[in-house]
N, C-alpha and C positions, 0 to 999 in steps of 0.2 A: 593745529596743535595736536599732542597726542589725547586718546582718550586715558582714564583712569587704568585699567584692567590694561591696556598698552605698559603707561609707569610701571605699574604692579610689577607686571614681568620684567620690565627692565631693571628695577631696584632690586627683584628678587634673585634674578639670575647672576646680575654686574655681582652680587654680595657673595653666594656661593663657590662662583668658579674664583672668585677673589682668595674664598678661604681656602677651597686647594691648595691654592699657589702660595701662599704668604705665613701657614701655619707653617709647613717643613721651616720655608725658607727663613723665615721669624726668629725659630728654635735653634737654628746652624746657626747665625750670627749674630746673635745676643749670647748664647750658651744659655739656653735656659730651657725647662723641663718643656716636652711637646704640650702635654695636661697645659701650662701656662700659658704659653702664647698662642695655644688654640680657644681657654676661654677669653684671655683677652681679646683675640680675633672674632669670635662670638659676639661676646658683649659690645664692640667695638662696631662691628656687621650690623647689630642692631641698631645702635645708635646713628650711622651712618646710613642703613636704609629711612630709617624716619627722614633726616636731614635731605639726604636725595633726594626722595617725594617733595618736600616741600621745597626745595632750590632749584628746581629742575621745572614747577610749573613758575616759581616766581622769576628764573630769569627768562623763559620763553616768555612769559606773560611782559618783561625788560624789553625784550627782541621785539617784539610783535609791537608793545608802544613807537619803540626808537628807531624801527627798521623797518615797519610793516610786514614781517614774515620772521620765521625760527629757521631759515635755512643757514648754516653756521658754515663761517671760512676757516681756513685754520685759523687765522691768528684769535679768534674767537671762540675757536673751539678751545685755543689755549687758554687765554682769559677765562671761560668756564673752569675748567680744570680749577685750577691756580687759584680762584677765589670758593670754588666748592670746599677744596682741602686747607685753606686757609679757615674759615668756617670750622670744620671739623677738628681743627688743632688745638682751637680753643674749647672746647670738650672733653675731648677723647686725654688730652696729656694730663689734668686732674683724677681722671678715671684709672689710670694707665699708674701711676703716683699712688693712688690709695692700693689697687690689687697690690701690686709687685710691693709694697711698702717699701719706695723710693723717693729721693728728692724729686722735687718740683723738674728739676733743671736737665736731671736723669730724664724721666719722662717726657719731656719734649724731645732731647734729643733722641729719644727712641721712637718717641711721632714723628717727627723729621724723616727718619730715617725708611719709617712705615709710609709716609704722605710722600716722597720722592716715587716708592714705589708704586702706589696707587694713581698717584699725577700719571705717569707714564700709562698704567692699566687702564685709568680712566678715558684716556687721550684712547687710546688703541679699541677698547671696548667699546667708548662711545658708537666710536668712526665706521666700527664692525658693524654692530645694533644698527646703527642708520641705514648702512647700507643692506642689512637683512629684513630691516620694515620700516622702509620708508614711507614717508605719511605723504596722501594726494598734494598736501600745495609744494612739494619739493619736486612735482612731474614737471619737465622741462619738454615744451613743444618741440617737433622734429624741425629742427633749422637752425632754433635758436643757438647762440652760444652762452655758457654759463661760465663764470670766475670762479 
């Protein structure tokens, strides 16, 4: 499994190059001030790195019971995704509702619309990160084949 200061970096980095990406893009298609859906994006970051840390050693900690290792397939990798931002939805759309002083209804579907994009970031980022530092039990011996 990964060490802490591993997470760290991964929660810290997955959050930042997130906010590059998703404040422009946020602001274009809500129509709404950059200031707003960069602190949203903020406040959002932070609440989603906490979440990360902790869903990210509780479902390796899942894997390792039910599978005896964290080496993830896709469709697993999907499954992560899909239940992380599900997780975060019910959070962030009360949040997201009080800022913008919005209905309830507003606000998810503007999480929705935010957690589609991240699913996809998540999916692509993860896969990246894996492949930039992989941990010792994902070394595969010369011969073997792997799924």
């Amino acid at each position: 499994m990964r060490t802490t200061s591993d997470r760290i970096r991964h929660a810290v980095s997955f959050e930042i190059l997130a906010l590059f990406l998703v404040t422009p893009l946020g602001a274009w298609v809500f129509s709404l001030p950059l200031a707003d859906i960069g602190l949203i994006g903020v406040g959002s970051a932070t609440i989603a790195m906490l979440w990360n840390y902790v869903y990210n050693i509780a479902f390796d900690r899942a894997m390792q019971r039910l599978a005896g290792g964290t080496l993830k397939t896709v469709p697993i990798r999907v499954l992560h995704a899909v239940l992380f931002e599900a997780g975060l939805l019910l959070v962030l759309a009360p949040f997201i509702a009080w800022y913008l002083g919005v209905g309830l209804w507003h606000a998810v579907v503007m999480d929705v619309a935010f957690a589609l994009f991240y699913m996809v970031y998540a999916f692509a980022f993860n896969w990246g990160y894996d492949r930039l530092f992989p941990i010792p039990e994902w070394q595969v011996p010369q011969g073997q084949v792997t799924h």
